[in-house]
C-alpha angles and dihedrals in degrees: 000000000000119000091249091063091044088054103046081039086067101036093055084050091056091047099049093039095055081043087059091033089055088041094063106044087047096088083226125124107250089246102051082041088057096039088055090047088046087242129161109242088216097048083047096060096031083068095038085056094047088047087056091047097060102039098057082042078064098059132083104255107220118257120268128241119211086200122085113240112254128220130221139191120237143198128236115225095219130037123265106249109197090016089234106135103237086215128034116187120188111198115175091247095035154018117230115198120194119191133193106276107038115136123247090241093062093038082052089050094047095051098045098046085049084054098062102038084053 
């Protein structure tokens, strides 16, 4: 790639991205933004969609682990009083109850072991 393209490659990028940036702190909707600045919606989130792309191309992935996460049971300290979890969470391979008095080590556990399975 020559250093022109390069060039009129970035400088499309910085244009779009202060468009989108201007869009969104509008207070518009994206379709009646891009109807005032005579925008195609398509061409909008096409470049939304670029501007994503390479910012999460940007960013460490996590490392992988080759080993399924493993899930165990735990103990509450204290006993559960009205037997309502404080926290439901619907996953589409599991349902995660929190109730009141669980300690902040499990909650922490639980949530990071979520983060890498998601």
């Amino acid at each position: 790639m020559g250093q022109v393209t390069k060039v009129k490659k970035y400088l499309k990028r910085e244009q779009w991205s202060a468009l989108i940036s201007d869009c969104q702190s509008s207070g518009m909707t994206v379709t009646a933004w891009c109807k005032q600045n005579s925008i195609c919606e398509q061409t909008y989130y096409r470049n939304l969609r670029k501007l994503r792309e390479e910012a999460c191309g940007s960013f460490p992935l996590p490392a992988q682990s080759d080993k399924p996460a493993v899930f165990k049971q735990l103990q509450l300290k204290q006993p559960v009083s009205d037997g309502k979890a404080a926290i439901l969470i619907h996953l589409p391979y599991a349902t995660l109850e929190v109730h009141n008095g669980a300690c902040r080590e499990t909650l922490e556990a639980v949530l990071a072991t979520l983060k890498s399975t998601c």
